[in-house]
N, C-alpha and C positions, 0 to 999 in steps of 0.2 A: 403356394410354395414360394418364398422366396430364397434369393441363389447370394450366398455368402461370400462378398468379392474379398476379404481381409480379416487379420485382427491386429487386435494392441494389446500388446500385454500391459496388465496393471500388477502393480508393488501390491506385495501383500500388506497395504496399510489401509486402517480403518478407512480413512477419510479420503484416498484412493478411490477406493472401489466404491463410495459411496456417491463422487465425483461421478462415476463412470457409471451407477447405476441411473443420475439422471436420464440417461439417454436409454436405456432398457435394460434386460436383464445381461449377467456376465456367468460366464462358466467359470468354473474353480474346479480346485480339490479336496479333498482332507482323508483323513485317517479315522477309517472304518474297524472298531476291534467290540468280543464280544461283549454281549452286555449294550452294545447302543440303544440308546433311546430317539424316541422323535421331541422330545418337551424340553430343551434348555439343557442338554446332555452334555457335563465339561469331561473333558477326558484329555489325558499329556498329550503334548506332540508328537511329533513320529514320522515316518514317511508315509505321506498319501498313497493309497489306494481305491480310493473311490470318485467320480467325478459328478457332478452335481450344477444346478444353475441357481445361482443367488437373484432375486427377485426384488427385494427389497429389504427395509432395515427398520428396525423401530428399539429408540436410544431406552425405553421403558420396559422391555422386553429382558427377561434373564436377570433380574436384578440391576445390572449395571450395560443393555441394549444388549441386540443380537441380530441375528440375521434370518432373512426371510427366504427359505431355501427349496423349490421344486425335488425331488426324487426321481429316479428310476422306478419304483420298486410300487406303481401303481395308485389308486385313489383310495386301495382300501388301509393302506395303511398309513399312518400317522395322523394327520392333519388333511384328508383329501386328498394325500400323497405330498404335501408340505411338510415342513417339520422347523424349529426354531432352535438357534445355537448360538450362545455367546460368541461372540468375539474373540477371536483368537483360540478358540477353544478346539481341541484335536489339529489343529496347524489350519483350520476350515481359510480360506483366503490363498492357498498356496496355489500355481501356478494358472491364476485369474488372467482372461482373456477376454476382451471386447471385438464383438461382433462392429464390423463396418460392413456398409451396405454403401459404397460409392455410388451407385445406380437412383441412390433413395435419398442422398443428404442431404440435410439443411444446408441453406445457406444464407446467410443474417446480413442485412441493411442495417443501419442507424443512422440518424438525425438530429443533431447537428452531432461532429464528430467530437466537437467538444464542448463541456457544459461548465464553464464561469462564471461566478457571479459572488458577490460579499453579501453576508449574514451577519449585522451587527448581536451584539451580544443580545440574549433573551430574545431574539426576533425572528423570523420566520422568512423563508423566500421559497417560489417553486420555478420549473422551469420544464417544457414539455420535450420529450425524451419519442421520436417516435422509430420504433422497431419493424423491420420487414422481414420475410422471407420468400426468398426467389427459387429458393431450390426444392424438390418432389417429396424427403421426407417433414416429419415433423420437427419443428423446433421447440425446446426445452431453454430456458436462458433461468438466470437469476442475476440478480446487480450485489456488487457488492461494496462497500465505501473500504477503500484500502487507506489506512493510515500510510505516509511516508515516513523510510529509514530516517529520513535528517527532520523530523518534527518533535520539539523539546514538550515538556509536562505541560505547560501552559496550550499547548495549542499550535506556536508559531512552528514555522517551517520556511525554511530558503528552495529555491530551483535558482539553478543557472542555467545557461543556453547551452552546456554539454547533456543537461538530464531531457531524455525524452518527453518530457510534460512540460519542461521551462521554458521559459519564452524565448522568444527568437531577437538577437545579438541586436539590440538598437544605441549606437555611440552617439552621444549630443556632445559636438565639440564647442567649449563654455568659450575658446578664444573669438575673443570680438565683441560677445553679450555676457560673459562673466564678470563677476568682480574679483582680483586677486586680491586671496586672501593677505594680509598682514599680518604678520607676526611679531609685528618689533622688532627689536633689536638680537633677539636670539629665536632662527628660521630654524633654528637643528632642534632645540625642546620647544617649540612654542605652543601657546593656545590662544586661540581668537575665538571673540565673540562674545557674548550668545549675537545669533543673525537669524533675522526675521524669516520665518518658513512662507508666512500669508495665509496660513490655513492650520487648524488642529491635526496634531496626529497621534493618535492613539498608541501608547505601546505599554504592556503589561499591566494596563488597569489604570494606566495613566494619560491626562490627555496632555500636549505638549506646542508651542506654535516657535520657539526658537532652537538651535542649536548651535553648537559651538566646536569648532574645527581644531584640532591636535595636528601637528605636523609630524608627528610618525604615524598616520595613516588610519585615526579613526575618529570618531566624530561624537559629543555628546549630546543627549539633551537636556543634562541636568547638569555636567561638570563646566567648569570653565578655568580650571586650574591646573588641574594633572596634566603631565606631559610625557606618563609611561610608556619607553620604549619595549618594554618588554611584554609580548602577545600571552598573557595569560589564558590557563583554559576559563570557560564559561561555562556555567557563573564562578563569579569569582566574589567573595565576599568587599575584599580592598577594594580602592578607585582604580581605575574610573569605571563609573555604572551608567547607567541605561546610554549606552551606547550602542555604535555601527561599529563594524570594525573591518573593513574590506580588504585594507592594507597596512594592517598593526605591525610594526616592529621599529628599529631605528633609522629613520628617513633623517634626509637631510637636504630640504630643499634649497636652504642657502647654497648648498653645492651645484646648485642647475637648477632649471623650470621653474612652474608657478603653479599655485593652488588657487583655483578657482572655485567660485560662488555663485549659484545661481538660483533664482525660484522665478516661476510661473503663475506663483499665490493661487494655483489650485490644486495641485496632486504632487 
């Protein structure tokens, strides 16, 4: 016998409750009327009256998945006392609760807390991931590679030091080892450069070792003419292309400060 310290309710949503069956089975409800069947029985919604334990799920089941559902009503009938039912079908998911057993819970270690590393294109990298558990019951886990909201078609993706996964705020003040950039004679539209990077870098299929600095706040590596102050969305068909663009808009450094230049000719 075990002694049930809780529950959680889960949303009547497929993927819900199928979250929540990892961990074991979940009690529900649905809508009991004549005529039921045990084999894939669809029938309209309604108010539940009957309460049942969903056990498991299988997406090949009822045509289009269904659920794997314990009875009251014995082993002699249905399925062993089982029985199977699409999805959504008589309201089956309606006021689903998960069993917590705090006396008994997992509790998960990991190693290294975080896992970095580059994968050039076509190439391959791995990296060892080690799992614990400290706590009495069993553990259940799955990984799963989450795309980020801010990552475009191609692959790339920005973090800054406000996103929990970005790196942490590092300033390199370029006064003293910079070079200020030049602009000529006009600091309010200017473009300098191309200026030696010391190293390739790759960006959208292209590989790239110089770039060329805009004084309204963005950088190219292929322009060296355009001086648009105006921050267009991206992509943008017009110039300037394969650029940065950190601080796009109408600068005007002739009015104050200085633009600095700097490489390490390795990153």
């Amino acid at each position: 016998m075990v002694k049930l310290d809780r529950s959680r309710d889960i949303p009547n949503d497929v993927n819900e409750i199928k979250n929540a069956l990892l961990t074991g089975p979940v009690s529900t409800t649905f809508v009991v009327r004549g005529g039921f069947s045990w084999n894939c029985h669809q029938g309209p919604m309604g108010t539940p009256n009957h309460a049942v334990v969903i056990v498991g799920w299988d997406d090949n089941l009822c045509g289009g998945g269904g659920w794997i559902v314990k009875n009251s009503w014995g082993p002699g009938w249905g399925d062993q006392g089982y029985f199977y039912i699409p999805y959504g079908s008589c309201s089956i998911g309606s006021n689903t609760q998960q069993p917590i057993y705090t006396s008994r819970l997992p509790e998960l270690t990991y190693e290294p807390e975080t896992v970095i590393f580059y994968v050039p294109s076509g190439g391959e990298a791995s990296r060892i991931l080690r799992l614990g558990n400290l706590g009495t019951g069993d553990l259940y886990y799955r990984i799963r590679l989450l795309k980020p909201s801010f990552q475009d078609e191609f692959g790339y993706y920005w973090f800054d030091s406000d996103n929990p996964l970005g790196p942490e705020y590092s300033w390199i003040d370029l006064n003293g080892i910079g070079e200020i950039v030049d602009f000529g004679g006009n600091p309010d539209d200017g473009n300098s450069g191309p200026m030696d990077l010391g190293f390739e870098f790759d960006f959208y299929g292209n590989s790239f070792n110089s770039i060329s600095i805009c004084s309204n706040g963005w950088a190219s590596f292929s322009d060296g003419t355009s001086t648009s102050s105006y921050n267009r969305p991206i992509p943008f068909g017009g110039a300037p292309n394969d650029l940065l663009a950190p601080f796009w808009t109408d600068l005007d450094p002739g009015a104050g400060g200085d633009v600095y230049y700097y490489t390490n000719n390795a990153d």
